[in-house]
C-alpha positions as CSV (number, residue, x, y, z in Angstrom):
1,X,-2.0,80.2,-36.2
2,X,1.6,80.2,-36.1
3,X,2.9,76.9,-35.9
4,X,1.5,73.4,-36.3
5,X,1.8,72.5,-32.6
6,X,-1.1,75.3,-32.1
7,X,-3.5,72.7,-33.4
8,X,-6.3,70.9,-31.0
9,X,-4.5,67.9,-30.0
10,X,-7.1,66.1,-31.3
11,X,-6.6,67.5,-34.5
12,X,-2.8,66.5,-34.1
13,X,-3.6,63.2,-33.4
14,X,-5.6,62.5,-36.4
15,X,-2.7,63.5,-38.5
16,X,-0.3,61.6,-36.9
17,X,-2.5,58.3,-37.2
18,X,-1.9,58.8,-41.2
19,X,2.3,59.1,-40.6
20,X,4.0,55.9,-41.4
21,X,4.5,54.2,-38.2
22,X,8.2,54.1,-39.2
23,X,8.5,57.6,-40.0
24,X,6.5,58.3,-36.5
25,X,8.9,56.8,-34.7
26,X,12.1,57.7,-36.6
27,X,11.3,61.2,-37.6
28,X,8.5,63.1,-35.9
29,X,9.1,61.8,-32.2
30,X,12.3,62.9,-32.1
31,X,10.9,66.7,-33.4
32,X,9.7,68.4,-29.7
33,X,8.5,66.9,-26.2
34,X,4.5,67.2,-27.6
35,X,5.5,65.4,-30.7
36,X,6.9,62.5,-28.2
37,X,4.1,62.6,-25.7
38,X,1.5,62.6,-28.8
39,X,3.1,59.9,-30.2
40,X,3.4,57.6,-27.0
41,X,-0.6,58.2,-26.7
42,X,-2.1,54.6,-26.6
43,X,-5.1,56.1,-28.0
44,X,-2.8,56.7,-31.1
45,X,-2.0,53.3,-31.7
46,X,-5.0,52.1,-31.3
47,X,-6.3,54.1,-33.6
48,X,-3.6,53.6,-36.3
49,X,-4.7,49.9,-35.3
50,X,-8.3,50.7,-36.3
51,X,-7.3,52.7,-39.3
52,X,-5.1,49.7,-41.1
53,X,-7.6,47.1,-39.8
54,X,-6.1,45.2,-37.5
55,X,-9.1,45.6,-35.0
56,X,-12.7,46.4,-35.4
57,X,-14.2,49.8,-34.2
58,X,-15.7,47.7,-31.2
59,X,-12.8,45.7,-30.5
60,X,-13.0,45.3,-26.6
61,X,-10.4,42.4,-25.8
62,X,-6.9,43.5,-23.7
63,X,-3.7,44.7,-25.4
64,X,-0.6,44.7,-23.1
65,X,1.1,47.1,-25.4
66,X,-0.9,49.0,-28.4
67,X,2.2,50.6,-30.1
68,X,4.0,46.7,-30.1
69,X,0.7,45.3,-31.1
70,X,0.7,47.4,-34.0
71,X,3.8,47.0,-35.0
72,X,3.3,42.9,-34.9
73,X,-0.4,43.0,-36.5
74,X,1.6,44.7,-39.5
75,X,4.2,42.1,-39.5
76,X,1.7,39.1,-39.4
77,X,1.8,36.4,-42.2
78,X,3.5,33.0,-43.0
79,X,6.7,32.9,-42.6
80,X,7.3,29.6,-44.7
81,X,7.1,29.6,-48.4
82,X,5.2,27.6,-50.6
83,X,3.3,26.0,-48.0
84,X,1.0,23.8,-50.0
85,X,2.9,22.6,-52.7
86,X,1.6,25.4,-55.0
87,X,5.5,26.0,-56.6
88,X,6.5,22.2,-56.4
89,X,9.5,22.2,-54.1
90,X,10.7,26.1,-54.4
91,X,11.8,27.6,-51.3
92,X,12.2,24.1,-49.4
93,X,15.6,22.5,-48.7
94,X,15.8,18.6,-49.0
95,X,17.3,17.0,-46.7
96,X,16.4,13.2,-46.9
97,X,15.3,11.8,-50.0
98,X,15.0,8.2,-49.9
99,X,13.5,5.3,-51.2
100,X,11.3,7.0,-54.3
101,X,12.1,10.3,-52.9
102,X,9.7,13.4,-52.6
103,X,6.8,14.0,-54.8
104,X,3.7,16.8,-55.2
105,X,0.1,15.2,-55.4
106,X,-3.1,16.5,-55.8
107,X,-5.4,16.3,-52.7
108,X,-7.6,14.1,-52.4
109,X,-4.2,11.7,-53.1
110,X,-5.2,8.1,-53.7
111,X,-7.1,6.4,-51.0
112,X,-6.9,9.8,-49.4
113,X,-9.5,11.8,-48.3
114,X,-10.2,15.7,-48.3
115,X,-8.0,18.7,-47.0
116,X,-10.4,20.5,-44.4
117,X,-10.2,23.6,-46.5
118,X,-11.1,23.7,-50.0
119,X,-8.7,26.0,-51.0
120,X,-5.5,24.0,-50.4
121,X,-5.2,22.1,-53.8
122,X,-1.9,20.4,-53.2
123,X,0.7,18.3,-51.0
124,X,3.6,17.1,-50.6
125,X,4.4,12.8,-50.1
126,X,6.9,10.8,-48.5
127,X,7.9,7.2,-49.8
128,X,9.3,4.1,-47.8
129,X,12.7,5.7,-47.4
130,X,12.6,8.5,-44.6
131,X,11.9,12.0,-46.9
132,X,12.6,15.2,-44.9
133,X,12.6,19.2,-45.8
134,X,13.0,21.9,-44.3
135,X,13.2,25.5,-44.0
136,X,15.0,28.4,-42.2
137,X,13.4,31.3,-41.9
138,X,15.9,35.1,-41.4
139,X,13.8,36.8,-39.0
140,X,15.7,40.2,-39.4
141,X,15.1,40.0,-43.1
142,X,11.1,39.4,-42.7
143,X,11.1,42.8,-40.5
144,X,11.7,41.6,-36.8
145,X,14.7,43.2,-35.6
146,X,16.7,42.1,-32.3
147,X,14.9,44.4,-29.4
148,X,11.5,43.2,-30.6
149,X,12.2,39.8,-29.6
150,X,14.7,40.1,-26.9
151,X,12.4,41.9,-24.7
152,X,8.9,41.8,-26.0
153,X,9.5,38.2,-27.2
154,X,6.3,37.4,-29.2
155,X,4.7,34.0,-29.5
156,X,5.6,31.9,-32.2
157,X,3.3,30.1,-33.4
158,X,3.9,26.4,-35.9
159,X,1.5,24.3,-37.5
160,X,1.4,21.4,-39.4
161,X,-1.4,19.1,-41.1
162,X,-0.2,16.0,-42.2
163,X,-2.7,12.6,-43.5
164,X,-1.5,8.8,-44.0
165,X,-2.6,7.0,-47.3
166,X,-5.7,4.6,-45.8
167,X,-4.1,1.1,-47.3
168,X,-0.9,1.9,-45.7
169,X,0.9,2.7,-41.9
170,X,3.3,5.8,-41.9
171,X,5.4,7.8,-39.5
172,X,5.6,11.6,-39.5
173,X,8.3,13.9,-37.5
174,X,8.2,17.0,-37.2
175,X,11.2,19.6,-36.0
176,X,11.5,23.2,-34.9
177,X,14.3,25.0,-34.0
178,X,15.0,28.3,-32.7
179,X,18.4,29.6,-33.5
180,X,21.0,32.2,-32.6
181,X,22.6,34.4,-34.9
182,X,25.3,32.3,-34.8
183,X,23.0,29.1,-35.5
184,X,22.5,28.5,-31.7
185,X,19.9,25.4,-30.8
186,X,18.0,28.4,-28.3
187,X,14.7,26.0,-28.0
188,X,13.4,23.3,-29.5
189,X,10.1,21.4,-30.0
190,X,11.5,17.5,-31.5
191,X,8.1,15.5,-30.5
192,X,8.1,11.6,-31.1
193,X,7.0,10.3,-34.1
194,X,3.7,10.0,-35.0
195,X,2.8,6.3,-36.0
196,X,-0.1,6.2,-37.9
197,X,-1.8,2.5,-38.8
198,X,-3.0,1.3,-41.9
199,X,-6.8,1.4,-42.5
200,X,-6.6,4.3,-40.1
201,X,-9.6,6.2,-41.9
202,X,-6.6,8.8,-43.9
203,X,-8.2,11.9,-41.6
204,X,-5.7,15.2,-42.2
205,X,-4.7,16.0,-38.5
206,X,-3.3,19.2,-37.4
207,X,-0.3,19.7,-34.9
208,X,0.8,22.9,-33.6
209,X,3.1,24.4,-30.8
210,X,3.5,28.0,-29.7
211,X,6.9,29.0,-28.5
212,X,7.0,31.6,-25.6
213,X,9.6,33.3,-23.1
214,X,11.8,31.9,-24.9
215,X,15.5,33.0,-24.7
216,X,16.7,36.5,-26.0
217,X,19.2,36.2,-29.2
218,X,16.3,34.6,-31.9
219,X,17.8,35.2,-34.8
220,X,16.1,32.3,-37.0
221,X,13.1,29.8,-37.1
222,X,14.7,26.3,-38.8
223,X,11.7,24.2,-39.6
224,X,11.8,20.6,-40.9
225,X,8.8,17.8,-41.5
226,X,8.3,14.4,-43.4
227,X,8.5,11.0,-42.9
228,X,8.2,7.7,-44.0
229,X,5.6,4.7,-45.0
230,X,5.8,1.7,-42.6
231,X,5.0,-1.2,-44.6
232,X,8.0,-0.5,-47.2
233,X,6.1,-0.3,-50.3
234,X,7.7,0.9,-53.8
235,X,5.8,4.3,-54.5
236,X,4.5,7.1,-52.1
237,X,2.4,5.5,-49.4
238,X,3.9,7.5,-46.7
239,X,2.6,10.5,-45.0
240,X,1.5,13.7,-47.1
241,X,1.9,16.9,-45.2
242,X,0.3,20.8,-46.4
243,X,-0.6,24.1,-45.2
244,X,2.9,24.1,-42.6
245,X,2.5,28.1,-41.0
246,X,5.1,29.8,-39.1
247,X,3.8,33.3,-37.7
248,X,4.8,35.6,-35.1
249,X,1.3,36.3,-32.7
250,X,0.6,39.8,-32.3
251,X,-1.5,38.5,-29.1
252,X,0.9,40.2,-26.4
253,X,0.3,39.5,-23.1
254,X,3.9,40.1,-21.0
255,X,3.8,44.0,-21.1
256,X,7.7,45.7,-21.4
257,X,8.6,47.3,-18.0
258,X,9.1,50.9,-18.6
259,X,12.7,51.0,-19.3
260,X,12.2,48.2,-22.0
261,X,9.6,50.0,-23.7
262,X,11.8,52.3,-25.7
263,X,14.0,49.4,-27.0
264,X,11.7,47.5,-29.2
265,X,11.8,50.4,-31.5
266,X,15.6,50.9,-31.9
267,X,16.4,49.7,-35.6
């Protein structure tokens, strides 16, 4: 046999599915016209996809774009930091810290009640004065570079779980921005406050909202929560709020037009 490219595409393909993605796309494509077809193959990605996890070997729902969905499924994870109070306030900015300011409690807090899942230990509490933090996530630096969402423009997907003490009323607000690179309000999700009774039962409540087509130019996620008790008692009878997530959706479902479908890729 006298070169590699004698080998049974099959063969090729195998091999290729073991390459870093990266180094597919960076260094082999660019090698010969049978490297580039090879490595266009859905059946490639997929595979690579099957290989690394991301899908089971009877995974039967649609994929728009199997080399995007790959790259995202490899992406996927929180974006925010210390999202359960694990590391006190690391990672989060303050930006209102009124009345007896910020504080970490255990869950269940007094006349609290149980997170939904066991494993989240820990949350943060507001006090009569309006608390807020915040945020702001680089998306260039966690591995999402400008093509990827200019044209494929994945979901983005925030959530939220927040609880009132049961002896006391509350507020919670909640604020998402998406930003430019120049700090550009590109879209938004401000919803009104949530007004929460006292002897409302304490139940943790989840909101979420998924961002899609948005505008090109994302550059950053700037996230901020908190609130405020209603009854203006000295302590921390405002809302508590945990488990905030940020992610990017692999779950694709405008496929690039063929002349976008080489950009995504450009680093």
């Amino acid at each position: 046999m006298a070169t590699i490219n004698e080998l049974p595409e099959n063969v090729l393909l195998e091999l290729f599915s073991l390459v870093p993605a990266q180094e597919l796309l960076r260094h082999c494509r660019p090698v010969c016209s049978l490297w580039r077809d090879l490595i266009d193959l859905v059946s490639l990605w997929k595979r690579k996809c099957q290989r690394e996890g991301f899908i089971s070997q009877d995974w039967d729902q649609p994929v728009a774009d199997w080399k995007v969905f790959y790259f995202l499924c490899s992406l996927r994870r929180n974006l925010i930091r210390n999202p359960c109070a694990q590391e006190g306030f690391k990672f989060w900015k303050i930006d209102k810290n009124r009345g007896d300011r910020w504080k970490v409690e255990d869950i269940p807090r007094d006349h609290g009640t149980e997170f939904p899942d066991p494993q989240v230990k820990k949350c943060f509490v507001t006090s009569y004065g309006t608390c807020l933090k915040s945020q702001r996530m680089d998306l260039k630096a966690a591995g999402y570079w400008k093509e990827l969402m200019d044209t494929v423009k994945p979901d983005i997907v925030i959530k939220d779980w927040f609880a009132a003490r049961n002896d006391c009323g509350c507020t919670y607000r909640i604020c998402v921005k998406l930003l430019s690179d120049n700090h550009e309000v590109l879209a938004e999700y401000t919803p009104a406050p949530v007004y929460i009774e006292q002897w409302s039962g304490a139940k943790w409540k989840e909101i979420s909202y998924t961002f899609s087509n948005y505008p090109p130019r994302v550059r950053y996620i700037h996230f901020q929560h908190g609130g405020k008790d209603t009854q203006f008692w000295a302590g921390w009878y405002g809302p508590s709020v945990t488990n905030t997530s940020v992610i990017i959706s692999p779950e694709v479902t405008k496929k690039p037009s063929p002349a976008e479908e080489e950009n995504p890729f450009r680093r």
